[in-house]
N, C-alpha and C positions, 0 to 999 in steps of 0.2 A: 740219288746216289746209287740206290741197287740197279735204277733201271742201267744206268751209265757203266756198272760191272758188269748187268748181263750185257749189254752192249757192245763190250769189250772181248767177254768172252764167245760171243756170237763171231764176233773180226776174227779172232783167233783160230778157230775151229775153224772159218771157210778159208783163211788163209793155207793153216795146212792141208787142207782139203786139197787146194787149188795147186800148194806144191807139190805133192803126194802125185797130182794127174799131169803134171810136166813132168816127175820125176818119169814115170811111166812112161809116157809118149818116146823121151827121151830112151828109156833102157830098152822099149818095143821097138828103134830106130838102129842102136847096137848090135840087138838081137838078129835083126837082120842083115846087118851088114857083116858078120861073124857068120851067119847063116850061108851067107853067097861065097863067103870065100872058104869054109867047111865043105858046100858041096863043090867046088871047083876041084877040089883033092878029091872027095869021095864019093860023088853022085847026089841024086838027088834025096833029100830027105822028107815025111812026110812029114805031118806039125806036132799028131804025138812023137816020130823020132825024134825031131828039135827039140821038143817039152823034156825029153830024158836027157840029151847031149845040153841043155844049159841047166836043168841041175845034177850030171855028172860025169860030163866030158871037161877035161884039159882043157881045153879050148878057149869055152862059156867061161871059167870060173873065175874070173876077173867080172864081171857081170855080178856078180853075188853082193859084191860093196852098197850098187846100185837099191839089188832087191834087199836087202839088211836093212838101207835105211828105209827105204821103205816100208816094210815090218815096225821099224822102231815109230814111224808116223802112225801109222795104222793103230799100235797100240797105243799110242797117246789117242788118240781119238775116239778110242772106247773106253778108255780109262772111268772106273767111276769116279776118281777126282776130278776136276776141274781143270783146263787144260792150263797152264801157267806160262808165264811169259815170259818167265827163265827157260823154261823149257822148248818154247816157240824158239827164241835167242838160240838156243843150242839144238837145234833142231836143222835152222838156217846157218847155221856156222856151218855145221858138220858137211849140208849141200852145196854151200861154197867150199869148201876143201875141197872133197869130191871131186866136183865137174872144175875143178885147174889142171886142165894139160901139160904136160912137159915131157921134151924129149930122149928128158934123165932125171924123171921120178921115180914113185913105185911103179912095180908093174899097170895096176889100174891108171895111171898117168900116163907112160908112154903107150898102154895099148887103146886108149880115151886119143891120145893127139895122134896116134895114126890113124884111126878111126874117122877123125873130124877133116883128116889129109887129105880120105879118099873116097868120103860119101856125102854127099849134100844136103839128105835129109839127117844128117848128125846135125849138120851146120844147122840145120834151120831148129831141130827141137834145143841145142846147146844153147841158141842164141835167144829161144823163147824161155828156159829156166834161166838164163842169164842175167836177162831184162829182169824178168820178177822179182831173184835174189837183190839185183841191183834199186829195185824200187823201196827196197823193204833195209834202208841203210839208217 
């Protein structure tokens, strides 16, 4: 019976592990495509200027929701409690809500489905945290 909890809670832990690094790839795919059309108005920027313009440029800050939850994984994952499976549930809800596009949501939705419009590595990282959320029903 313990071995089959720590078992459980071993799944858990590499699961959000494993969302936490889609989540990433995905906001690191954003980031850039925000990046390319930020220096098309204003020149080029170096990676410390990006590193200040996404956390406190206008622009980036639709990006934040991304990096939040990610914070909010990351501190489950060091938590000294035990990571819970309510909490995994609600963890993976919150990244479904998230990553749904629409063309008259909140702002992080329409600027997420323009986004996915007119870059392809959006498409490819949206559709690899896609699959995962979708595996885990």
């Amino acid at each position: 019976m313990a071995s089959n909890i720590l078992q459980q809670r071993i799944h858990q832990h590499q699961h959000l592990r494993d969302l936490r690094n889609k989540l990433l790839h995905l906001h690191k795919a954003l980031i850039e495509t925000e990046r390319i059309a930020y220096e098309q108005v204003s020149g080029r920027v170096s990676n410390r200027e990006l590193l200040q313009l996404v956390i406190s440029h206008e622009q980036f800050a639709w990006l934040h929701s991304i990096s939040e939850l990610v914070v909010q994984i990351d501190e489950t994952l060091v938590a000294d409690e035990p990571v819970s499976l309510e909490n995994v549930q609600s963890l993976i809800a919150n990244a479904r809500m998230l990553i749904s596009p629409s063309e008259v949501g909140n702002t992080f939705a329409r600027k997420y489905y323009a986004a996915l419009q007119r870059e392809p590595d959006v498409v490819l990282a949206h559709a690899d945290v896609s699959q995962f959320l979708a595996s885990e029903k």
